[in-house]
C-alpha positions as CSV (number, residue, x, y, z in Angstrom):
1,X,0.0,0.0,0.0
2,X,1.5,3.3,-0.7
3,X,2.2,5.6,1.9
4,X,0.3,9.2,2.1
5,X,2.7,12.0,2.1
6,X,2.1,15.7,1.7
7,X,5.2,17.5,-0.4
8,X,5.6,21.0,1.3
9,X,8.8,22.7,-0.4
10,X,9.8,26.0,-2.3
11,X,11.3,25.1,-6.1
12,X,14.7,25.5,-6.2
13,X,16.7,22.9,-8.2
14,X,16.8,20.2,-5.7
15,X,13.2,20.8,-4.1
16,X,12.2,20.1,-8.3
17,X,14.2,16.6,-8.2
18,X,12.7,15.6,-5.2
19,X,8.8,15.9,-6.7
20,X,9.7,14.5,-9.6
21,X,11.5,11.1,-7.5
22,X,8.1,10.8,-5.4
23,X,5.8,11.1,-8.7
24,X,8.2,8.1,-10.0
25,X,7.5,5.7,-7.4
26,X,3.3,5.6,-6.9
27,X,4.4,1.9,-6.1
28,X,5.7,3.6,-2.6
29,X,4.1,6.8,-1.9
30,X,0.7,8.2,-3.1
31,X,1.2,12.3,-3.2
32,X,-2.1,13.5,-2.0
33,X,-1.0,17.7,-2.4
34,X,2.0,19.7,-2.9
35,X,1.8,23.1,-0.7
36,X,4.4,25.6,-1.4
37,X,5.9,28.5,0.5
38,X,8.6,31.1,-0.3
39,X,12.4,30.1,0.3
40,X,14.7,29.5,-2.4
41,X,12.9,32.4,-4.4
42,X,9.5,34.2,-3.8
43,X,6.1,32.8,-3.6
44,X,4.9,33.5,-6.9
45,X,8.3,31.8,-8.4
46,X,8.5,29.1,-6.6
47,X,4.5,27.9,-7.1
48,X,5.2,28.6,-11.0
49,X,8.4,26.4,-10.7
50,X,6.6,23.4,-8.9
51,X,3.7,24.0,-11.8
52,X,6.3,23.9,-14.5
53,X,8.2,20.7,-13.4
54,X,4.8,19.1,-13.1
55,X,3.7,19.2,-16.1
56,X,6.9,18.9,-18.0
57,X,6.4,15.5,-16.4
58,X,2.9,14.9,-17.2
59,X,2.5,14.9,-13.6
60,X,-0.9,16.2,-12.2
61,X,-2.2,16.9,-8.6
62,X,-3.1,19.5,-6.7
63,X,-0.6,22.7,-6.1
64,X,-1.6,25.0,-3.0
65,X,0.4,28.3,-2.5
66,X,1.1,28.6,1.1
67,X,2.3,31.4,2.9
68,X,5.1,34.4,1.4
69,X,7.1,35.0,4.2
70,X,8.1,33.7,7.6
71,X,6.2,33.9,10.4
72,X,8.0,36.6,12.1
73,X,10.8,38.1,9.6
74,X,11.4,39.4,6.6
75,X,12.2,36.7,3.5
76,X,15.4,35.6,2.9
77,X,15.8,33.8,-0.8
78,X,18.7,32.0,-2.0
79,X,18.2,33.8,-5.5
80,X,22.8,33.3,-5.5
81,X,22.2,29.3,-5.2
82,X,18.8,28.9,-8.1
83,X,18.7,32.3,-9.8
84,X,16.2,34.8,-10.9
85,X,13.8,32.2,-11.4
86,X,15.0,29.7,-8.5
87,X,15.3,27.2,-11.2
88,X,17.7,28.1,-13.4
89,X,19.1,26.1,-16.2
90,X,16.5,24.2,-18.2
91,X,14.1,26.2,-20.8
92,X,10.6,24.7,-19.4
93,X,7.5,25.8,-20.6
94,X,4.7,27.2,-19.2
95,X,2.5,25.2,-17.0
96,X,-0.2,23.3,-18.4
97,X,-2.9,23.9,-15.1
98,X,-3.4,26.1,-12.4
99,X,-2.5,26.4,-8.8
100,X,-5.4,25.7,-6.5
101,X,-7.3,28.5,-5.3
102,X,-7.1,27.6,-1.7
103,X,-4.7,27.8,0.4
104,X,-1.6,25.6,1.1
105,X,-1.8,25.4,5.3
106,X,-6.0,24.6,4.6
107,X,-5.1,21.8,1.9
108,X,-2.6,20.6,4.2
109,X,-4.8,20.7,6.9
110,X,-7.7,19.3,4.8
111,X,-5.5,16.2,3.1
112,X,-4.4,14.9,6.7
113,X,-7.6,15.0,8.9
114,X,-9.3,13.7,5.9
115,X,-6.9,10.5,4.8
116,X,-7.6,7.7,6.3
117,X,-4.0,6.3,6.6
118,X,-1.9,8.2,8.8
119,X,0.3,10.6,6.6
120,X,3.6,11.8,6.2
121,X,4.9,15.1,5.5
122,X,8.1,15.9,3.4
123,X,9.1,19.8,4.0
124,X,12.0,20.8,1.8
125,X,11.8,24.6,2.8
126,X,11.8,26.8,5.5
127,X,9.0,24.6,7.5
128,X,6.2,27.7,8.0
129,X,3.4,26.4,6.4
130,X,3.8,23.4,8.2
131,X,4.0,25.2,11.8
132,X,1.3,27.0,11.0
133,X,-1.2,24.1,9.9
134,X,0.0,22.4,13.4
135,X,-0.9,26.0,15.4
136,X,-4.1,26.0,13.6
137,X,-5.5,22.1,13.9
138,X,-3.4,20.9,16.3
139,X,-5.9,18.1,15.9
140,X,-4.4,16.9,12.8
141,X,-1.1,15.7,14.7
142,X,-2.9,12.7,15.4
143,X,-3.1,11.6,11.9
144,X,0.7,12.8,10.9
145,X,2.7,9.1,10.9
146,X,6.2,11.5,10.4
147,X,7.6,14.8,9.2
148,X,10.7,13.7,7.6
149,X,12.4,17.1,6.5
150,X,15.4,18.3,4.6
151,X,17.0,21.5,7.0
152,X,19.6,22.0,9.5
153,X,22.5,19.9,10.9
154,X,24.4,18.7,13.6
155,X,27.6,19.7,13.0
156,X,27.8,23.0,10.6
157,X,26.1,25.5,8.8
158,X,25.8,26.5,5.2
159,X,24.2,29.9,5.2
160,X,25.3,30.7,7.8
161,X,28.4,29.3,9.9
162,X,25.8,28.0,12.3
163,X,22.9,27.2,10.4
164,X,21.3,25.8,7.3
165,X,19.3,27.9,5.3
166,X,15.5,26.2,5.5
167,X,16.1,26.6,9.1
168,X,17.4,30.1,9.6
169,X,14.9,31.6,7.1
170,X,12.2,30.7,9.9
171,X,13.8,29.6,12.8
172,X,10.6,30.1,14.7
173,X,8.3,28.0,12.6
174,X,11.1,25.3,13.0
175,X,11.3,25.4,16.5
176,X,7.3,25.2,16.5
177,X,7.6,22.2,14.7
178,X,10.4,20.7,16.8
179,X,7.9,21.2,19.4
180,X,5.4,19.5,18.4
181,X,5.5,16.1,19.8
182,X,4.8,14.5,15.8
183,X,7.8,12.4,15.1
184,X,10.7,13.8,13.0
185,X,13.3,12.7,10.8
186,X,16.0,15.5,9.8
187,X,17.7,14.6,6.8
188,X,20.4,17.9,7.7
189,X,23.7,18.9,5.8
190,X,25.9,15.9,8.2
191,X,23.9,13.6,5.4
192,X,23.3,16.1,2.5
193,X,26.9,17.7,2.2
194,X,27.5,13.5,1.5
195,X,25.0,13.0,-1.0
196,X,26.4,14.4,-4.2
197,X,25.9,13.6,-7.7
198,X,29.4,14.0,-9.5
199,X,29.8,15.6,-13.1
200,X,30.0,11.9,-14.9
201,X,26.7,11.3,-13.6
202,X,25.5,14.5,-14.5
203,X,27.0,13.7,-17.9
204,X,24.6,10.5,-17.8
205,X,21.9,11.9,-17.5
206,X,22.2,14.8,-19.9
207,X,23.4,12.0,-22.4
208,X,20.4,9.7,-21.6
209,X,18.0,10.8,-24.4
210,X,14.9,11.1,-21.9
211,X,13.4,14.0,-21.9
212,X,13.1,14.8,-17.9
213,X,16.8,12.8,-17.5
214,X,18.3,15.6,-19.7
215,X,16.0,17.9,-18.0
216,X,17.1,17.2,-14.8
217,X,20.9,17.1,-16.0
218,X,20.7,20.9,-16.9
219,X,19.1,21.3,-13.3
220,X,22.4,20.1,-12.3
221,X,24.6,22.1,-14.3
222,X,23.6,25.4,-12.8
223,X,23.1,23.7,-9.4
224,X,26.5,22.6,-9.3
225,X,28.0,26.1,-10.6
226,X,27.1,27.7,-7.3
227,X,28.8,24.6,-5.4
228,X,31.9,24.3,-7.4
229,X,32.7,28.2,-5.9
230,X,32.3,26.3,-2.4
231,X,34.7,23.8,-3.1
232,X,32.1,21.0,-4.0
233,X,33.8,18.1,-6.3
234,X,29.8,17.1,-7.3
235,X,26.6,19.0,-6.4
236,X,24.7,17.8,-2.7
237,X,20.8,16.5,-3.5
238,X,19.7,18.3,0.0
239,X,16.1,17.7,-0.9
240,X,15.9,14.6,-2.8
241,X,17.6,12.9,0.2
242,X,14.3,13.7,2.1
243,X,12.6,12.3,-0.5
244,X,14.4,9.2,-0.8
245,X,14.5,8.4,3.2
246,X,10.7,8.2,3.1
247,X,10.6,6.0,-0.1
248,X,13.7,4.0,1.4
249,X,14.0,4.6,5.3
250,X,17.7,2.4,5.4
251,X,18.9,4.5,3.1
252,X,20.3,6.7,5.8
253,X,21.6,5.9,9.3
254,X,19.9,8.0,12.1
255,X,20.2,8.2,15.7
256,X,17.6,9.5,18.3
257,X,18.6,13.0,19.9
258,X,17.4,15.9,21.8
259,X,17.2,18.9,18.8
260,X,16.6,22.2,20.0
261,X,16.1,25.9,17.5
262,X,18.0,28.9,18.5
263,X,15.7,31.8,17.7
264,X,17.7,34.5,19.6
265,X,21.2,33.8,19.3
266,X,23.4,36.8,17.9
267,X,25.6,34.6,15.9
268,X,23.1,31.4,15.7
269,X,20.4,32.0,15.0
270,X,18.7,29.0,12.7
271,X,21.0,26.8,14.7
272,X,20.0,23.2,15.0
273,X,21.3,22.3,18.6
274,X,22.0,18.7,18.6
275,X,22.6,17.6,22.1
276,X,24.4,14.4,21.5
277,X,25.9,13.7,25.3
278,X,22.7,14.8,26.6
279,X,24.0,17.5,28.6
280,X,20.5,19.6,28.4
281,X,18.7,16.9,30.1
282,X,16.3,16.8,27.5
283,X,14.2,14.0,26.0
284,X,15.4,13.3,22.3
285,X,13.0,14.5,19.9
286,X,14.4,13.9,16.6
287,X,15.8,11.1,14.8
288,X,19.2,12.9,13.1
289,X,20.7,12.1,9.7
290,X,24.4,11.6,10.1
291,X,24.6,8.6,7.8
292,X,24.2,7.7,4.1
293,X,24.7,5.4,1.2
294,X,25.7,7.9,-1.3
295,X,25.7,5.3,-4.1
296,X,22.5,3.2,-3.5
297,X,20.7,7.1,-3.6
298,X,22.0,8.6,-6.4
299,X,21.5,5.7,-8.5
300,X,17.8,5.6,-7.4
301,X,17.6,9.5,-8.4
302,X,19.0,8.3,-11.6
303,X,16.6,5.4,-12.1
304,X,13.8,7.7,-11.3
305,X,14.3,10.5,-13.4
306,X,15.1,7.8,-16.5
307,X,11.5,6.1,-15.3
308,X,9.3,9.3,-16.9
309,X,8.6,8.4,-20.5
310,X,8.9,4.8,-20.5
C-alpha cells in the first residue's frame, strides 16, 4: 500500500528533483498535495516552478500556494544558489494547469484529517506552512505518521556558519515544529553535504536521451556552478535525500537525539542544537541524519528521473 505523504517545499533545483523522485515511485508513496511556500525564491516563483516541473512530467495533482514569508521576519531567498527564477538552467514551458485557489496550510490541513492512513509530510523549505497548519489544527497531529524534513545539521552550517538555510529563514516556525511532539526525521547537511551527484553522472543523464533525464541534468549544471565556488567536487541532492528516506527509510543511518532551535542567538540563529551527550537533560526529539549510502541514492535519483517516459 503506498504511503500518504504531503510534499511542502519552495522550487529550487533540488526541491524540483525531489517531486519528480516521489511522482516516479506511486508503487511507494501516493502524493495527496504539494503546498508551497517562499524560500529558495518568492512565492509566486517558486508555485510557477513546482507547476512547470509538473507538467513537464505529465505529472498532475493538486498545487496550493502557502504562505510568502516567515512567520515573524522578513524573507530571505537563496536567488545566489537557483537564480532569478529559483530554477535556473533548463528552458521549461509554461504550466499546463493552475494552482489551486485555496490555500496551502487549509489543503494541508484538509488532506491529513481527511486520509484515512496516517500521513507523512516531506518539508524541503523553510517549514512555516507546516508550523502553521499544526498551530491552527493541532488536531491533525494525530493523523501525521512523520515529518521527515530536509534542513539544518548537527555539526555546521551553510548559510550561515551556524545554520542551514530552511532553518534560519524561519527559525521560529522550526522550532514550532520541533515542538510539536509528531515524530521527526531531519535529513540535515551531516547527510546532505555526502550526498552528491558528481559531473560523470550528471553527464549521464544529460546524455540519456529522456526528456526529464536531460531535464534534470541541466538542473544540475547550474546547481553545481554555485557549489563548485564552495569547493564542491559534485553538487549535494539536500532535498531529494528527504525524499528518498521516506521511499527507502535504510537509506540513511539515524540516531535519536534531543534537537533544540536557537531563535535568539546573535551569531546562531537558525541553529539546530543537537545535544548528543545529553548535557540539556532533555528528552530526544528527533531522529538525526548523520549517515548515508551515497551510491544506493544517487543511483535511485537516476533510475527515477530515466523512469518518466517509459
Amino acid at each position: 500500500m503506498p504511503k500518504p505523504i504531503i510534499i511542502d517545499c519552495d522550487p529550487g533545483h533540488d526541491d524540483a528533483i525531489a517531486l519528480l523522485l516521489a511522482f516516479a515511485k506511486p508503487e511507494l508513496v501516493r502524493v495527496l498535495a504539494v503546498t508551497i511556500v517562499a524560500g529558495n525564491q518568492t512565492l509566486e516563483k517558486t508555485v510557477n516552478n513546482a507547476l512547470k516541473v509538473l507538467s513537464f512530467a505529465g505529472v498532475q495533482c493538486e498545487v496550493a500556494a502557502g504562505y510568502d514569508r516567515p512567520l515573524m521576519r522578513p524573507l530571505e531567498i537563496a536567488d545566489a544558489v537557483h537564480g532569478e527564477s529559483g530554477l535556473d538552467g533548463p528552458d521549461l514551458p509554461e504550466p499546463t494547469f493552475a494552482a489551486s485557489k485555496r490555500h496551502g496550510v487549509q489543503v494541508m490541513i484538509d488532506q491529513i484529517r481527511q486520509c484515512k492512513e496516517k500521513v507523512t509530510i516531506v518539508p524541503t523549505g523553510p517549514l512555516t506552512n507546516v508550523a502553521a497548519a499544526l498551530v491552527g489544527a493541532p488536531d491533525i497531529k494525530q493523523n501525521i505518521e512523520r515529518i521527515v524534513l530536509m534542513g539544518g545539521a548537527a555539526r555546521e552550517g551553510n548559510w550561515t556558519p551556524a545554520a542551514e538555510f530552511n532553518i534560519l529563514v524561519d527559525p521560529e516556525a522550526a522550532s514550532i515544529v520541533f515542538q510539536s511532539g509528531v515524530p521527526i526525521t531531519m535529513i540535515g547537511l551531516d547527510v546532505t553535504h555526502e550526498a552528491q551527484v558528481m559531473a560523470s553522472e550528471v553527464e549521464y543523464l544529460l546524455n540519456s536521451g529522456n526528456r526529464v533525464g536531460v531535464m534534470v541534468g541541466e538542473l544540475l549544471e547550474f546547481f553545481g556552478e554555485f557549489h563548485q565556488t564552495m569547493g564542491f567536487a559534485g553538487m549535494p541532492l539536500h532535498d531529494p535525500l528527504a525524499m528518498a528516506t521516506v521511499l527507502d527509510p535504510t537509506i540513511v543511518e539515524t540516531k535519536h537525539l534531543p534537537v533544540t532551535i536557537e531563535t535568539q542567538g546573535l551569531y546562531t540563529t537558525g541553529r539546530t542544537v543537537v545535544d548528543f551527550y545529553g548535557v540539556t537533560g532533555k528528552e530526544p526529539n528527533v531522529d538525526v541524519a548523520l549517515k548515508v549510502d551515497r551510491d544506493r541514492f544517487v543511483q535511485m535519483v537516476i533510475d527515477a528521473m530515466l523512469s518518466y517516459g517509459r
